[in-house]
N, C-alpha and C positions, 0 to 999 in steps of 0.2 A: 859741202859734201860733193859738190860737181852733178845733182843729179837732185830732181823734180820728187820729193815727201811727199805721198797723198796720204798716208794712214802710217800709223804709229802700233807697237807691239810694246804693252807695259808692263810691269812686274813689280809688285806691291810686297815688300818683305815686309811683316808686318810683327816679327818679333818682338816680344816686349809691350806689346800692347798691353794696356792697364788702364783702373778705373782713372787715374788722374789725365789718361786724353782724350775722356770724355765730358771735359768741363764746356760747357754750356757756349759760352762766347769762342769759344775756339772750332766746336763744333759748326757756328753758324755760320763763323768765316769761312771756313774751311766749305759750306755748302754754298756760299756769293760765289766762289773759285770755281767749282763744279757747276754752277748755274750759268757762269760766265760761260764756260768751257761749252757746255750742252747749246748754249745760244748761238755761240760765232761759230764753232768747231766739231756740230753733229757727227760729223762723218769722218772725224780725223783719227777717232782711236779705232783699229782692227781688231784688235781684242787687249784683255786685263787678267794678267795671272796672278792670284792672291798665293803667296808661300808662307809658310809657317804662324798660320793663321791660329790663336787660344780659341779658348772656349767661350770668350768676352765679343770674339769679330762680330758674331751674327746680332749681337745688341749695336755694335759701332754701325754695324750698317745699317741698321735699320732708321741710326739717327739723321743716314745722310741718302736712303736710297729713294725717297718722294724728288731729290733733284734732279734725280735722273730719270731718261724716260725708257719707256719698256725694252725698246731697241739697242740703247748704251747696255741695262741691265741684261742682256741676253750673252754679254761677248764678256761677262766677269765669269771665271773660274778660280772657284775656290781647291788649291790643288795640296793632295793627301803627303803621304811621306816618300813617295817617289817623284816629288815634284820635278827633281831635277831630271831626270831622264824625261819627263813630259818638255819642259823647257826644251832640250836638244830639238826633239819632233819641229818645235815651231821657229828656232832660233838657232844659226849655222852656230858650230863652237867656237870659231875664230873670233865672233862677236859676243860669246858670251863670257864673261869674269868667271874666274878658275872658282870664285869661291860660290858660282850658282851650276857652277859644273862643268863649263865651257874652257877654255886653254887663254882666252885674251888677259893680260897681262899689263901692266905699267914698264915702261923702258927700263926702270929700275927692278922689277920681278913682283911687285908688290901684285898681288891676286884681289886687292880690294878696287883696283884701277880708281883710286882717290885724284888721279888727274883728271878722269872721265865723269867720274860719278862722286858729287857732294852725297858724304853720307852724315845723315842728321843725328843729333844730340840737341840735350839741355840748350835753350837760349841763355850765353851768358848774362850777368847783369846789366854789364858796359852796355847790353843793345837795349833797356828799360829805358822809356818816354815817359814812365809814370809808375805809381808804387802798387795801381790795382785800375781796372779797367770797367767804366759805367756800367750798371748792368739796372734794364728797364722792369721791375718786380711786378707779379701779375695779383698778388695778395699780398694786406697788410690788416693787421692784427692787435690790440693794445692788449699788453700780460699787466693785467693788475699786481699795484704791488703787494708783496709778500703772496705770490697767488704763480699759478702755472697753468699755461695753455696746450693742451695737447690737440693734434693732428692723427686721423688717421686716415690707414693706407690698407687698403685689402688686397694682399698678395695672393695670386691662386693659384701660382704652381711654381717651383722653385729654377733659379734660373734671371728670374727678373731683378732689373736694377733698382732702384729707391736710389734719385738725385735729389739736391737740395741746393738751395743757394739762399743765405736770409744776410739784412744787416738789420741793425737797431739804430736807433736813433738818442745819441745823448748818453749812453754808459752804457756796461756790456750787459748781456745776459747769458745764461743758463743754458743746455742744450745736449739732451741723448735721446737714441732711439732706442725703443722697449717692443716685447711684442707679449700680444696677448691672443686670448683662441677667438674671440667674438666684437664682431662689428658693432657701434652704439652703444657697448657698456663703458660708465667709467670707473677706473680703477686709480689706484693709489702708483706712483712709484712702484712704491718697496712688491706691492703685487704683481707687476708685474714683472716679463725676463730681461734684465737690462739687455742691451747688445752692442749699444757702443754708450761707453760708459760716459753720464752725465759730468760737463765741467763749465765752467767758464768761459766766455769767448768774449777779448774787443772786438767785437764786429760793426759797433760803431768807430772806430777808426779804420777795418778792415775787412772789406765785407767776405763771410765765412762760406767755403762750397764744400760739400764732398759726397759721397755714392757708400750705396753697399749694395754687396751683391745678396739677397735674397737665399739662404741654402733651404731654406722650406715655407710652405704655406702658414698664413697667419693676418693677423692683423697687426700692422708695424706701427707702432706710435711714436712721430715725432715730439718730443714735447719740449716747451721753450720754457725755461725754471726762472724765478721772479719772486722765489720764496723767500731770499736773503734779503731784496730789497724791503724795508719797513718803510720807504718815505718816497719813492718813484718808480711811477708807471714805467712800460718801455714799449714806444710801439716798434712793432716788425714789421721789415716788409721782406716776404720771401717767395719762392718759387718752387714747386716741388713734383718732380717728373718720375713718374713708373715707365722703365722702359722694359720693352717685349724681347727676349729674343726668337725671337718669330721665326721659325725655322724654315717654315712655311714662305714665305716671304723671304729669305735668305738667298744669296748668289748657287748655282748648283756647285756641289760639290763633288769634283770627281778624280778619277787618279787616270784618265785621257783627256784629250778634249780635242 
């Protein structure tokens, strides 16, 4: 650049955000990166402009805002639907891509300035080292055979995540979540509301993640199904995380900064 960086101006599109980028080992990684960053490089970012942020961000951030310290967290703005005219305020237009609002350009006219800026997608599979990635379980469980284990989860206001991660060991098992109105009873299945419908999983060959988003208060029950089997146990080992979106706790959200 011919000229001395002491602080950086960043811009976090975050369109497209969805429950599958909040799996569990991606998110951790992704906080090593930002703990790395906050260690050697306090003072290097000037401010964070969040743009087209869902309704999902204030959960994403919550999974990764303990790495940072109060000071990084002060210079994030989460910015509304005029974000692009806030951008101009803090970033000349020459330098900004036509398509955040600004006139900078690729020598060819391209507005995504894909010479300047790697823009991300899907990892192909050609870049796979392995067909699924260790994961250290905090609980493990045996489902008696012909028998069913359920979990529950007390939801208190809608909005929150319900993650899961489990494998089994030795053959597949069983696996939806239900909800019912009261903590400490149990109930049958068929009693209660299914909500992601009970099927099958090899998760002894592949260990199984996924999320739901919460749309009302309840008690959520995982339950791992072990009914079919007549002749073998299965133990589990899984992990199971209620995440907040804490509003309260969330980056401010405004349409200056």
């Amino acid at each position: 650049l011919g000229r001395n960086v002491e602080s950086i101006t960043m811009i976090y599109d975050v369109e497209g955000l969805g429950l599958k980028h909040l799996w569990k080992p991606a998110i951790d990684t992704y906080g090593e990166i930002l703990q790395t960053f906050e260690d050697n490089y306090p003072e290097a970012l000037k401010r964070l402009f969040v743009i087209k942020a869902p309704k999902l961000f204030p959960v994403a951030f919550n999974l990764v805002r303990h790495f940072l310290c109060e000071n990084t967290r002060q210079k994030i703005s989460v910015l509304g639907a005029n974000w692009q005219e806030v951008l101009l305020k803090h970033i000349d237009e020459e330098e900004l891509p036509v398509i955040y609002g600004g006139k900078l350009t690729d020598p060819d006219g391209d507005p995504r300035c894909r010479t300047r800026i790697s823009h991300v997608g899907p990892v192909p599979p050609s870049y796979y080292v392995r067909d699924h990635v260790k994961v250290d379980y905090e609980h493990c469980i045996t489902v008696s055979r012909g028998s069913s284990q359920q979990l529950d989860y007390e939801i208190l206001f809608p909005g929150c995540v319900l993650r899961w991660q489990f494998a089994s060991e030795g053959a597949d098992i069983g696996f939806g979540v239900f909800l019912k109105a009261k903590k400490g009873e149990w109930k049958k299945a068929s009693e209660m509301q299914e909500v992601i419908l009970s099927q099958r999983f090899n998760s002894h060959l592949v260990p199984e993640d996924g999320s739901l988003t919460c749309e009302r208060p309840g008690v959520y029950v995982l339950r791992f199904d072990n009914t079919y089997s007549i002749f073998q146990a299965k133990r589990i080992s899984y992990t199971v995380e209620v995440l907040l979106p804490d509003r309260f706790q969330s980056p401010q959200t405004n349409d200056e900064s």
